[in-house]
Residue frames as a rotation matrix with the C-alpha (Angstrom) as fourth column:
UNK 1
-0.014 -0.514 0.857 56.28
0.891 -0.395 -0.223 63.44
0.453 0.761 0.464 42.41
UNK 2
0.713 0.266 0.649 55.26
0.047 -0.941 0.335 66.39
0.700 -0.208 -0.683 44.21
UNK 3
0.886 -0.394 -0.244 57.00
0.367 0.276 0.888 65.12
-0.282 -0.877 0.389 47.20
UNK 4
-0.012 -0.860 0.510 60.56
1.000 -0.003 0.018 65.38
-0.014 0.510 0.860 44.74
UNK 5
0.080 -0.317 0.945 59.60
0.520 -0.795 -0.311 68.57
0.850 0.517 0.101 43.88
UNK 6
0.653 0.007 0.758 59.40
0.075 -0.996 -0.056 69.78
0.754 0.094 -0.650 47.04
UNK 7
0.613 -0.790 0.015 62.56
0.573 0.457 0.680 67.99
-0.544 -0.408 0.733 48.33
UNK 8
-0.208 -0.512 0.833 64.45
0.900 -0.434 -0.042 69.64
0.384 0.741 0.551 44.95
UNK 9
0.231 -0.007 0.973 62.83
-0.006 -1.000 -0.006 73.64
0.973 -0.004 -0.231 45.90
UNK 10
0.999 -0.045 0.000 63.56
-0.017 -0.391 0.920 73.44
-0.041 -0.919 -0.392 49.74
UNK 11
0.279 -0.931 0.237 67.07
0.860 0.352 0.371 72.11
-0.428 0.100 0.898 48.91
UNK 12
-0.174 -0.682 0.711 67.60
0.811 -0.508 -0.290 75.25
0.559 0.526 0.641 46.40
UNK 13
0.789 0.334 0.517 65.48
-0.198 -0.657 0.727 78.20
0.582 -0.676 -0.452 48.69
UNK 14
0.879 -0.328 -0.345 67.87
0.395 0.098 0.913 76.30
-0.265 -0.940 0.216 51.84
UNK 15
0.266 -0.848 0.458 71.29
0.961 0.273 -0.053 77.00
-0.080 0.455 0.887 49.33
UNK 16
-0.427 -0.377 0.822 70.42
0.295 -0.917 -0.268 80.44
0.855 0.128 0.503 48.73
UNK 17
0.468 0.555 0.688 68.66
-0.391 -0.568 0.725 81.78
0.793 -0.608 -0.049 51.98
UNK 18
0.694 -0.542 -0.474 71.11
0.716 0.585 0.380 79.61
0.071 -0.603 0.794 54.36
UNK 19
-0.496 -0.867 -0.054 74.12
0.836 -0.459 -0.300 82.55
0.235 -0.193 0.953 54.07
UNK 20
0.152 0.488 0.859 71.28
-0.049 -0.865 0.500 85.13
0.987 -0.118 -0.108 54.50
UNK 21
0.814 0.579 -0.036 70.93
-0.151 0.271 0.951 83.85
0.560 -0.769 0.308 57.86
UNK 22
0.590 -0.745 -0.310 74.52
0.797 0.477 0.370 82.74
-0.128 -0.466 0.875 58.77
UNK 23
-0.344 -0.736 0.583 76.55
0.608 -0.648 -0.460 85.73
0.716 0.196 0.670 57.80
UNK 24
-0.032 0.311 0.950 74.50
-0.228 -0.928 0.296 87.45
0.973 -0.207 0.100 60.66
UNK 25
0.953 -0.282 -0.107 75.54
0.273 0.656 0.704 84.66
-0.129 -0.700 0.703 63.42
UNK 26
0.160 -0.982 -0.099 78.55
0.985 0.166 -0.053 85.16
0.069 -0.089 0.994 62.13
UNK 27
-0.071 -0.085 0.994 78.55
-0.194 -0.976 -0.097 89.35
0.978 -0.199 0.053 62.17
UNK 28
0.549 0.577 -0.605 77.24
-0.106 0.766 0.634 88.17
0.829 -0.283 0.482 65.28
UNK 29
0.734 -0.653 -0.185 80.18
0.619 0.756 -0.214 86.48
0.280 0.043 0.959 66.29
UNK 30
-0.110 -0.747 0.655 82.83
0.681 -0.537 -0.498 89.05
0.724 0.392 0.568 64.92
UNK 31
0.178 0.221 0.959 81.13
-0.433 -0.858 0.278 91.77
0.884 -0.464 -0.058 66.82
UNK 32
0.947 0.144 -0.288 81.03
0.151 0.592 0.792 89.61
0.284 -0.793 0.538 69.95
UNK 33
0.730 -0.661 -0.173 84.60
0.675 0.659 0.332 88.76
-0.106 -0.359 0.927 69.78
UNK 34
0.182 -0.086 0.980 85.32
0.507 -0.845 -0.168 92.10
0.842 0.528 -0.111 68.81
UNK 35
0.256 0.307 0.917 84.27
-0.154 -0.923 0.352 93.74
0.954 -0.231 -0.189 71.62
UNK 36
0.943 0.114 -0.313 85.56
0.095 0.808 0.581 91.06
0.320 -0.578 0.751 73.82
UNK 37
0.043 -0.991 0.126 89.17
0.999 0.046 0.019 91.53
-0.024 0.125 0.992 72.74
UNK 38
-0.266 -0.690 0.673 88.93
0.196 -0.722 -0.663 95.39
0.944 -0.045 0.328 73.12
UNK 39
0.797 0.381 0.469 87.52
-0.431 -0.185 0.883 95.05
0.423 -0.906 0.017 76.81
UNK 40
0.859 -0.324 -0.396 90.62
0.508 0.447 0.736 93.02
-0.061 -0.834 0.549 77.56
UNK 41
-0.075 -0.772 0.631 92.88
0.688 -0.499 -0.528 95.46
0.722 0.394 0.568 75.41
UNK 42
0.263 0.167 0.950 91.81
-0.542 -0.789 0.289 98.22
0.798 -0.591 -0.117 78.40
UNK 43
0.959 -0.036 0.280 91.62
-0.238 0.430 0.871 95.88
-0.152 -0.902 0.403 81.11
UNK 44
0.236 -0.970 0.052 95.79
0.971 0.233 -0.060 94.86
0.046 0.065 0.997 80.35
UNK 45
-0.115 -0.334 0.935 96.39
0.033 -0.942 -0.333 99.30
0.993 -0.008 0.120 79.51
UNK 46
0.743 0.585 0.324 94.80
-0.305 -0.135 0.943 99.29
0.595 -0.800 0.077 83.28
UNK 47
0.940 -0.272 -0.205 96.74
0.339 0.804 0.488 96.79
0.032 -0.529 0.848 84.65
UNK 48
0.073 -0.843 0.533 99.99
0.662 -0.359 -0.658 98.30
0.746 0.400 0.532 83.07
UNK 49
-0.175 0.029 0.984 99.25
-0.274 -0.961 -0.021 101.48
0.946 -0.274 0.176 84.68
UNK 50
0.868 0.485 0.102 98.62
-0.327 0.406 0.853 99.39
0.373 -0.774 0.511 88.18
UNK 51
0.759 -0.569 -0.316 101.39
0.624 0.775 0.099 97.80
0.189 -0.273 0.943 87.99
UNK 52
0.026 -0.853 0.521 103.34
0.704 -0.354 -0.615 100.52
0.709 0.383 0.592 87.19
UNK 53
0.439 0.137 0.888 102.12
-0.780 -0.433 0.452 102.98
0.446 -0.891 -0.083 90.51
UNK 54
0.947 -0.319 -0.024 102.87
0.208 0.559 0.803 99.59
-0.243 -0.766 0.596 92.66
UNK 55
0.052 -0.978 0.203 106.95
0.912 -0.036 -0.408 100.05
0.406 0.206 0.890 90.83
UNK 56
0.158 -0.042 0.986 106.75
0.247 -0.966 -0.080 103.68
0.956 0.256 -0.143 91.85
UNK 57
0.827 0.416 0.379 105.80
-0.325 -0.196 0.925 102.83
0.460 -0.888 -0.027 95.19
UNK 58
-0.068 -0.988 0.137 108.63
-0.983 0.042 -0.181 100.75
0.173 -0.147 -0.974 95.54
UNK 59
0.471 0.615 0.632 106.96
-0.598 0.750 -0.283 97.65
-0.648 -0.245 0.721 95.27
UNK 60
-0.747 -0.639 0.181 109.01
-0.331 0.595 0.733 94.43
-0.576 0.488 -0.656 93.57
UNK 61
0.017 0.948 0.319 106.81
-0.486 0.287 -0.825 93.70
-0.874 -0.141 0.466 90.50
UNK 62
-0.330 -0.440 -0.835 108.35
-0.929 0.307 0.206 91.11
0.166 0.844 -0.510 88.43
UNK 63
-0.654 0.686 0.319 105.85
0.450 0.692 -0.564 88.38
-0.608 -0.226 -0.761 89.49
UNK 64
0.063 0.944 -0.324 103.61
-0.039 -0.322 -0.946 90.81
-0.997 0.072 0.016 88.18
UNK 65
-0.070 -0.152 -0.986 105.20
-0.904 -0.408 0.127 91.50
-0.422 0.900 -0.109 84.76
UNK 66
-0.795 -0.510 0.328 105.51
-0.442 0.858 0.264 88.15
-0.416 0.065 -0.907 84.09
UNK 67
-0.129 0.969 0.213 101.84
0.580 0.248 -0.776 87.51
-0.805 0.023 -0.593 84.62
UNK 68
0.394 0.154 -0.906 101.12
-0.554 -0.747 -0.368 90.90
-0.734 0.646 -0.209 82.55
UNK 69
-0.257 -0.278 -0.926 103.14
-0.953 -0.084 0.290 89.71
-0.159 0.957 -0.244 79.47
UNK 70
-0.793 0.389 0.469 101.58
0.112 0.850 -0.515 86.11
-0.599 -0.356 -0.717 79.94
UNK 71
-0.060 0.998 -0.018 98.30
0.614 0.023 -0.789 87.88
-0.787 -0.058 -0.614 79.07
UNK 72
-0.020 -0.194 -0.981 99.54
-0.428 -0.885 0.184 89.59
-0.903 0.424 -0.065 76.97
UNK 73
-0.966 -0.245 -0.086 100.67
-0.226 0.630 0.743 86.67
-0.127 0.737 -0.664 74.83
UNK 74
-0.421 0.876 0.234 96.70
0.806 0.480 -0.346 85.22
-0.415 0.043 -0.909 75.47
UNK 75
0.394 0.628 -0.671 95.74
-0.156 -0.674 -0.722 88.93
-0.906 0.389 -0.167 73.78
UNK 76
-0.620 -0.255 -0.742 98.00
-0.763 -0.023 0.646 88.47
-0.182 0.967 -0.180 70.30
UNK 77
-0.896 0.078 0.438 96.51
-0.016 0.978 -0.207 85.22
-0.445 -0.192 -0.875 70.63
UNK 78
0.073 0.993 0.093 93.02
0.718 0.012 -0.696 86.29
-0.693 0.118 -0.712 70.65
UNK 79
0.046 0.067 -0.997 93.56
-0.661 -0.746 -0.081 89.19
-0.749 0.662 0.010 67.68
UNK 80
-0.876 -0.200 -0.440 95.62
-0.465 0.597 0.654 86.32
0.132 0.777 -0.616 65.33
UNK 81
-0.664 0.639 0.388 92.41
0.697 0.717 0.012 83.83
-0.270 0.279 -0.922 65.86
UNK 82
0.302 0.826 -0.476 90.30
0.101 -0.524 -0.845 86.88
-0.948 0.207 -0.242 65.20
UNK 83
-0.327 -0.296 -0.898 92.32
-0.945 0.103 0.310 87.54
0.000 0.950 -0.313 61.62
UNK 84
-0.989 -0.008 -0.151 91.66
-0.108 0.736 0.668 83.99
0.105 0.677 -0.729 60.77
UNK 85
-0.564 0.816 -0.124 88.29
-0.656 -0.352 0.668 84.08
0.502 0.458 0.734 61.63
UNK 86
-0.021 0.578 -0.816 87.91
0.612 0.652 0.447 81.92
0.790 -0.490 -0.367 64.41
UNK 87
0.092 0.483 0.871 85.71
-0.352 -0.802 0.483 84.18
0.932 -0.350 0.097 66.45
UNK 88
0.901 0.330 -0.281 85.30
0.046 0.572 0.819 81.32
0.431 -0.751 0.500 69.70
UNK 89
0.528 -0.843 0.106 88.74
0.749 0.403 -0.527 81.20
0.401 0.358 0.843 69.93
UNK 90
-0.457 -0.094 0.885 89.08
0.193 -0.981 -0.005 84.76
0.869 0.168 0.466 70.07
UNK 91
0.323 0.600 0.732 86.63
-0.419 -0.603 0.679 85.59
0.849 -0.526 0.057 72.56
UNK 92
0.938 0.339 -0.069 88.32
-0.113 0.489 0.865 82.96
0.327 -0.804 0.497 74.67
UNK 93
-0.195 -0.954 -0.226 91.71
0.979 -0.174 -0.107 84.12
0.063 -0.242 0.968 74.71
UNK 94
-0.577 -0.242 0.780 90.89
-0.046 -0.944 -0.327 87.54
0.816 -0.224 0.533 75.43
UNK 95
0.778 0.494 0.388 88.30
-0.368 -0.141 0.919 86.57
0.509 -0.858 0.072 78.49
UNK 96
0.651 -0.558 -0.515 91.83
0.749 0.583 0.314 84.65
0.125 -0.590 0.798 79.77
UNK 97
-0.418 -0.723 0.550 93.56
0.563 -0.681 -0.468 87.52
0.713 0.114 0.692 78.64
UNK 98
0.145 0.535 0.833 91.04
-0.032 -0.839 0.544 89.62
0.989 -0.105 -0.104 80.89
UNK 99
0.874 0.006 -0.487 90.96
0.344 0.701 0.625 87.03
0.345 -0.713 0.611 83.88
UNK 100
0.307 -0.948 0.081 94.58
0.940 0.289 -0.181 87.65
0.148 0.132 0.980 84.14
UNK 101
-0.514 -0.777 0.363 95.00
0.686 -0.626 -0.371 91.07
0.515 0.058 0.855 83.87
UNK 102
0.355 0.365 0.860 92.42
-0.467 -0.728 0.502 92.28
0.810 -0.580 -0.088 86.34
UNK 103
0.854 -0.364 -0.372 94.23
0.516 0.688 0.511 89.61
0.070 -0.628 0.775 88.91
UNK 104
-0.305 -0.944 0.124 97.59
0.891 -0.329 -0.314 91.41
0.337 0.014 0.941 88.06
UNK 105
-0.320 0.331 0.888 95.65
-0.310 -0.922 0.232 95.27
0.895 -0.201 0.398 88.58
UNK 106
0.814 0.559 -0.158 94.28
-0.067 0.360 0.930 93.75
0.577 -0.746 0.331 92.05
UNK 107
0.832 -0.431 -0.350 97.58
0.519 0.379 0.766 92.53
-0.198 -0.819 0.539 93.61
UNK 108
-0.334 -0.872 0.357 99.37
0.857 -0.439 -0.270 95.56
0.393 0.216 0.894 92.17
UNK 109
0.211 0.706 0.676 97.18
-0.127 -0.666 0.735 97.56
0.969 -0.241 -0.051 93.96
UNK 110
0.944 -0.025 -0.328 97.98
0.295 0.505 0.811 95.60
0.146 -0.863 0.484 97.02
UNK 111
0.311 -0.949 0.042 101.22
0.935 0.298 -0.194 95.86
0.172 0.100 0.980 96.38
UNK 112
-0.040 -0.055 0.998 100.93
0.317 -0.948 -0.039 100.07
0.948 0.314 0.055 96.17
UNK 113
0.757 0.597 0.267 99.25
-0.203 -0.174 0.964 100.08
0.622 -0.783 -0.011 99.14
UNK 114
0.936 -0.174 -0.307 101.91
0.299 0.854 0.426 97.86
0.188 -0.490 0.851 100.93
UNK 115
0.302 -0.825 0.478 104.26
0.863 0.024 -0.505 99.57
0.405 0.565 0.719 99.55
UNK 116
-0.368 -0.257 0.893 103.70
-0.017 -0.959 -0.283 102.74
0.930 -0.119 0.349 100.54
UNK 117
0.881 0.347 0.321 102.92
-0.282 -0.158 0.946 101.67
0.379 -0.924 -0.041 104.29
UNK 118
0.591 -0.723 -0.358 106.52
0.792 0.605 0.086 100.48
0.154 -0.334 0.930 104.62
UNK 119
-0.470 -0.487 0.736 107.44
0.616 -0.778 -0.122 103.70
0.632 0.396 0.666 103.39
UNK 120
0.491 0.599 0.632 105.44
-0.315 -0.555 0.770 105.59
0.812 -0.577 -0.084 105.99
UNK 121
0.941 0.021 -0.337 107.02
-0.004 0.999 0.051 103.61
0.338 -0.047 0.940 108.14
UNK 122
0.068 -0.997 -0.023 110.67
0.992 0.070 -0.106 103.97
0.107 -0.016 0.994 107.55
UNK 123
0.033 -0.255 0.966 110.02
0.177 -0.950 -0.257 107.45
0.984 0.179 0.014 107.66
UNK 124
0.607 0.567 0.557 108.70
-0.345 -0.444 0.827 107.47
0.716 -0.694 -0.074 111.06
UNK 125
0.764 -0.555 -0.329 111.33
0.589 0.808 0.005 105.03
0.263 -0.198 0.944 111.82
UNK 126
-0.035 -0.690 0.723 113.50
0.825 -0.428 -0.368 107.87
0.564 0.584 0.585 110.61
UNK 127
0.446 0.590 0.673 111.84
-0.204 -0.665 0.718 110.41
0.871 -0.458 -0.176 112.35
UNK 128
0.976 0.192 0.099 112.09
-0.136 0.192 0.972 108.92
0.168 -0.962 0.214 115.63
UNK 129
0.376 -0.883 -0.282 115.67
0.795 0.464 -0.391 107.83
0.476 -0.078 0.876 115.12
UNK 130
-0.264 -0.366 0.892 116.71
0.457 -0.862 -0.219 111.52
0.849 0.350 0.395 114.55
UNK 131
0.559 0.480 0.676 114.78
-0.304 -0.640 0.706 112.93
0.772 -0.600 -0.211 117.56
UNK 132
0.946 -0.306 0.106 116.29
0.040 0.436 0.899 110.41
-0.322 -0.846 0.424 120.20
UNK 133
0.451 -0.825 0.340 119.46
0.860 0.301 -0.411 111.26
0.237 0.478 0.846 118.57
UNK 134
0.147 0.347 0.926 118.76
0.214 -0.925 0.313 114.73
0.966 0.152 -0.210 119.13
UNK 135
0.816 0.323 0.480 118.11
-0.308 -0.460 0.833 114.48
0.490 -0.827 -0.275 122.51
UNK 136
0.699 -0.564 -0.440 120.90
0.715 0.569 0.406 112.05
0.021 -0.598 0.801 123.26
UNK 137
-0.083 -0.578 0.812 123.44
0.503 -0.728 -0.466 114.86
0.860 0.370 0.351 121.51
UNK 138
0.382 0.519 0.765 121.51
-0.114 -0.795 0.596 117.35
0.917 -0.315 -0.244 123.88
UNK 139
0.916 0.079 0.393 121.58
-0.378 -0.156 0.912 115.79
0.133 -0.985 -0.113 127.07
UNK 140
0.491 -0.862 0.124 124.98
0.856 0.451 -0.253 113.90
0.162 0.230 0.960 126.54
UNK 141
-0.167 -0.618 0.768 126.60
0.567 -0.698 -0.438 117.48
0.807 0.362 0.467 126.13
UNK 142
0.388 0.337 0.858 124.62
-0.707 -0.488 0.512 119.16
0.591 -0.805 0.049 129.07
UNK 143
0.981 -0.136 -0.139 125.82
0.190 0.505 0.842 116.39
-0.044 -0.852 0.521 131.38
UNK 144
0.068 -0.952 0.299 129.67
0.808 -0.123 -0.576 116.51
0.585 0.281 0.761 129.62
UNK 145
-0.220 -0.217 0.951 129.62
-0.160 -0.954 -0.254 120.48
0.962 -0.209 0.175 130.69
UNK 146
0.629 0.327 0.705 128.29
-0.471 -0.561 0.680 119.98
0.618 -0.760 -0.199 133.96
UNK 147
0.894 -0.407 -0.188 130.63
0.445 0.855 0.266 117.33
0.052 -0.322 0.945 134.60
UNK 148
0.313 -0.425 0.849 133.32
0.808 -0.352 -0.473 119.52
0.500 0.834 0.233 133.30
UNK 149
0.473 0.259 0.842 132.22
-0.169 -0.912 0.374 122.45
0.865 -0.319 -0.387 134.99
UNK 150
0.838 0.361 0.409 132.56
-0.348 -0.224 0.910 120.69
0.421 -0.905 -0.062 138.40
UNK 151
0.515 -0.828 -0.221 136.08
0.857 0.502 0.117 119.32
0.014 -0.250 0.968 138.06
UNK 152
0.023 -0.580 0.814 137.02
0.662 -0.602 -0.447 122.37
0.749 0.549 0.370 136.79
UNK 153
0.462 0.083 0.883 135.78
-0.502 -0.796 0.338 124.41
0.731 -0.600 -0.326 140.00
UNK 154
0.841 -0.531 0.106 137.69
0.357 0.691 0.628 121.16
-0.407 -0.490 0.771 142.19
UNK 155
0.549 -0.616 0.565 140.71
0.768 0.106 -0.631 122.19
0.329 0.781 0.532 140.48
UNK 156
0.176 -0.154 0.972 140.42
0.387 -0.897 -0.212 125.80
0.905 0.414 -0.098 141.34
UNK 157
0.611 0.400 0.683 139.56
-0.516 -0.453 0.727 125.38
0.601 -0.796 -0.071 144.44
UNK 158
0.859 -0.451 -0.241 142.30
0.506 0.684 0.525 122.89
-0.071 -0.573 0.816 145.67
UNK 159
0.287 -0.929 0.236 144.59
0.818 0.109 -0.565 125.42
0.498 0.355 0.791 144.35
UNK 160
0.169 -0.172 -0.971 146.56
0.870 -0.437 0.229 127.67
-0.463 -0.883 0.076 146.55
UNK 161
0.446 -0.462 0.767 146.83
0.549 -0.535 -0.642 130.80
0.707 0.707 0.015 144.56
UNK 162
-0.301 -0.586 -0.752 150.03
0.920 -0.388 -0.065 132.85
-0.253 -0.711 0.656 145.96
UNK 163
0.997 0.034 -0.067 149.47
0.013 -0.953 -0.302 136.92
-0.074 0.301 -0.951 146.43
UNK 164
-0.111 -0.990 0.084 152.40
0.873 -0.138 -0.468 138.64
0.475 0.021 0.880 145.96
UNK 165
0.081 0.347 -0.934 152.85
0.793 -0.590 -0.151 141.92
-0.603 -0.729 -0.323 148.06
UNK 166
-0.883 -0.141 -0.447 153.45
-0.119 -0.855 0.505 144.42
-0.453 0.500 0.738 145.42
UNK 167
-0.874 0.370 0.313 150.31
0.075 -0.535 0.841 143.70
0.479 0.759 0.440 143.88
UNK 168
-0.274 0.704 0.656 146.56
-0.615 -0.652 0.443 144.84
0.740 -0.282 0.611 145.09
Protein backbone atom coordinates (compact mmCIF):
# COMPACT_ATOMS: atom_id res chain seq x y z
CA UNK A 1 0.00 0.00 0.00
CA UNK A 2 2.56 2.43 0.69
CA UNK A 3 4.23 1.53 -2.47
CA UNK A 4 0.56 2.92 -4.32
CA UNK A 5 0.79 5.76 -2.39
CA UNK A 6 3.89 6.68 -3.41
CA UNK A 7 3.34 5.78 -7.11
CA UNK A 8 -0.16 8.08 -6.81
CA UNK A 9 2.10 11.41 -4.97
CA UNK A 10 5.14 11.19 -7.42
CA UNK A 11 2.65 10.95 -10.34
CA UNK A 12 0.76 14.25 -8.92
CA UNK A 13 4.24 16.35 -7.51
CA UNK A 14 5.65 15.02 -11.45
CA UNK A 15 2.07 16.79 -13.06
CA UNK A 16 2.55 19.88 -11.27
CA UNK A 17 6.42 20.49 -10.98
CA UNK A 18 7.07 18.95 -14.66
CA UNK A 19 6.04 22.63 -16.45
CA UNK A 20 8.11 24.28 -13.64
CA UNK A 21 11.00 22.76 -15.18
CA UNK A 22 10.06 22.66 -18.93
CA UNK A 23 8.86 26.14 -19.56
CA UNK A 24 12.58 27.04 -18.74
CA UNK A 25 14.08 24.51 -21.54
CA UNK A 26 11.72 25.91 -23.41
CA UNK A 27 12.51 29.91 -22.49
CA UNK A 28 15.62 28.24 -23.07
CA UNK A 29 14.93 27.39 -26.44
CA UNK A 30 13.04 30.67 -27.50
CA UNK A 31 15.94 32.69 -26.33
CA UNK A 32 18.37 30.41 -28.17
CA UNK A 33 16.52 30.61 -31.34
CA UNK A 34 15.96 34.06 -30.76
CA UNK A 35 19.19 35.18 -30.80
CA UNK A 36 20.09 32.85 -33.53
CA UNK A 37 17.67 34.37 -36.01
CA UNK A 38 18.80 37.98 -35.13
CA UNK A 39 22.61 37.05 -35.70
CA UNK A 40 21.57 35.92 -39.16
CA UNK A 41 19.13 39.02 -39.56
CA UNK A 42 22.73 41.19 -39.42
CA UNK A 43 24.78 38.74 -41.03
CA UNK A 44 22.13 38.97 -44.49
CA UNK A 45 21.93 43.45 -43.61
CA UNK A 46 25.94 42.77 -44.01
CA UNK A 47 25.88 40.84 -46.86
CA UNK A 48 23.34 43.29 -48.57
CA UNK A 49 25.65 46.04 -47.98
CA UNK A 50 28.65 43.65 -49.53
CA UNK A 51 27.00 42.92 -52.17
CA UNK A 52 25.94 46.11 -52.86
CA UNK A 53 29.84 47.95 -52.81
CA UNK A 54 30.81 44.78 -55.21
CA UNK A 55 27.52 46.47 -57.75
CA UNK A 56 29.16 49.83 -57.25
CA UNK A 57 32.37 48.56 -58.18
CA UNK A 58 31.08 47.34 -61.22
CA UNK A 59 31.00 43.91 -60.36
CA UNK A 60 28.04 41.50 -62.05
CA UNK A 61 26.14 40.36 -58.90
CA UNK A 62 23.18 38.43 -59.83
CA UNK A 63 24.71 35.05 -58.79
CA UNK A 64 24.95 36.84 -55.72
CA UNK A 65 21.37 38.14 -55.34
CA UNK A 66 20.04 35.05 -56.04
CA UNK A 67 21.98 33.38 -53.28
CA UNK A 68 21.07 36.55 -50.95
CA UNK A 69 17.26 36.15 -51.52
CA UNK A 70 17.70 32.24 -51.21
CA UNK A 71 18.67 33.07 -47.60
CA UNK A 72 16.58 35.17 -47.30
CA UNK A 73 13.68 32.82 -47.93
CA UNK A 74 15.69 30.28 -45.14
CA UNK A 75 15.28 33.66 -42.71
CA UNK A 76 11.15 34.05 -43.13
CA UNK A 77 11.50 30.50 -42.74
CA UNK A 78 13.22 30.55 -39.51
CA UNK A 79 10.87 33.65 -37.95
CA UNK A 80 7.39 31.61 -39.27
CA UNK A 81 8.80 28.30 -37.32
CA UNK A 82 9.68 30.67 -34.52
CA UNK A 83 5.76 32.07 -34.45
CA UNK A 84 4.65 28.53 -34.28
CA UNK A 85 6.88 27.63 -31.76
CA UNK A 86 9.12 25.29 -33.21
CA UNK A 87 12.28 26.72 -31.77
CA UNK A 88 14.81 23.68 -33.56
CA UNK A 89 13.51 24.51 -36.64
CA UNK A 90 14.13 28.01 -36.20
CA UNK A 91 17.54 27.98 -35.08
CA UNK A 92 18.19 25.81 -38.09
CA UNK A 93 16.98 27.87 -40.76
CA UNK A 94 18.59 30.87 -39.63
CA UNK A 95 22.23 29.04 -39.05
CA UNK A 96 21.50 28.12 -43.09
CA UNK A 97 20.27 31.42 -43.41
CA UNK A 98 23.72 32.60 -41.83
CA UNK A 99 25.93 29.91 -43.72
CA UNK A 100 24.71 31.51 -46.81
CA UNK A 101 24.90 34.92 -46.28
CA UNK A 102 28.41 35.21 -44.94
CA UNK A 103 29.43 33.01 -48.28
CA UNK A 104 27.55 35.73 -50.37
CA UNK A 105 29.54 38.85 -48.09
CA UNK A 106 32.93 36.82 -48.86
CA UNK A 107 32.66 36.48 -52.68
CA UNK A 108 31.16 39.96 -52.88
CA UNK A 109 34.04 41.16 -51.38
CA UNK A 110 36.06 39.33 -53.92
CA UNK A 111 34.14 40.53 -56.35
CA UNK A 112 34.83 44.50 -55.07
CA UNK A 113 38.19 43.86 -55.00
CA UNK A 114 38.22 42.37 -58.61
CA UNK A 115 36.30 44.75 -59.60
CA UNK A 116 37.98 47.57 -58.87
CA UNK A 117 41.44 46.11 -60.18
CA UNK A 118 39.97 45.97 -63.69
CA UNK A 119 39.06 49.38 -63.19
CA UNK A 120 42.56 50.48 -62.26
CA UNK A 121 43.42 48.90 -65.05
CA UNK A 122 41.39 50.30 -67.82
CA UNK A 123 42.39 53.45 -66.55
CA UNK A 124 45.98 52.90 -66.99
CA UNK A 125 45.07 51.26 -70.14
CA UNK A 126 43.57 54.65 -70.80
CA UNK A 127 46.29 56.52 -69.62
CA UNK A 128 48.81 54.98 -71.69
CA UNK A 129 46.62 54.97 -74.76
CA UNK A 130 46.32 58.82 -74.57
CA UNK A 131 50.08 59.46 -74.00
CA UNK A 132 51.31 57.31 -77.08
CA UNK A 133 48.65 59.12 -78.86
CA UNK A 134 50.07 62.21 -77.74
CA UNK A 135 53.29 61.59 -78.80
CA UNK A 136 52.32 60.01 -82.09
CA UNK A 137 50.18 63.51 -82.83
CA UNK A 138 53.55 65.21 -81.71
CA UNK A 139 56.06 63.55 -83.60
CA UNK A 140 53.78 62.73 -86.70
CA UNK A 141 53.36 66.63 -87.09
CA UNK A 142 57.12 67.52 -86.38
CA UNK A 143 58.15 65.07 -89.11
CA UNK A 144 54.95 66.36 -91.57
CA UNK A 145 56.63 70.09 -91.13
CA UNK A 146 60.01 69.05 -91.62
CA UNK A 147 59.09 67.13 -94.52
CA UNK A 148 57.17 70.05 -95.73
CA UNK A 149 59.66 72.46 -94.92
CA UNK A 150 62.22 70.67 -97.18
CA UNK A 151 60.15 70.37 -100.35
CA UNK A 152 59.17 73.62 -99.89
CA UNK A 153 62.91 75.05 -99.85
CA UNK A 154 63.44 72.34 -103.23
CA UNK A 155 60.80 74.27 -104.80
CA UNK A 156 62.35 77.60 -104.15
CA UNK A 157 65.38 76.78 -104.94
CA UNK A 158 64.83 75.08 -108.42
CA UNK A 159 63.13 78.23 -109.20
CA UNK A 160 64.63 80.81 -111.41
CA UNK A 161 63.32 84.00 -110.02
CA UNK A 162 63.55 86.78 -112.96
CA UNK A 163 64.93 90.50 -111.79
CA UNK A 164 63.56 92.99 -113.71
CA UNK A 165 65.81 96.14 -114.34
CA UNK A 166 63.67 98.85 -113.06
CA UNK A 167 63.54 97.38 -109.82
CA UNK A 168 66.43 97.35 -106.91
Amino acid sequence: MSMLKLLIVSLVLSTFISPIFVLPAHASGQEMASSVINQAEDVVASAYEAVLEAERAGANVSGLLARLNQAGEFLAGAWVAFRLGDFEEAARSASLCSEISESVKNEAGEMRVEAYGLRVKGFWLTMTGSLVGVVAVVFGSFVGWRVFKRRYYMRVSRMKPEVSSGES
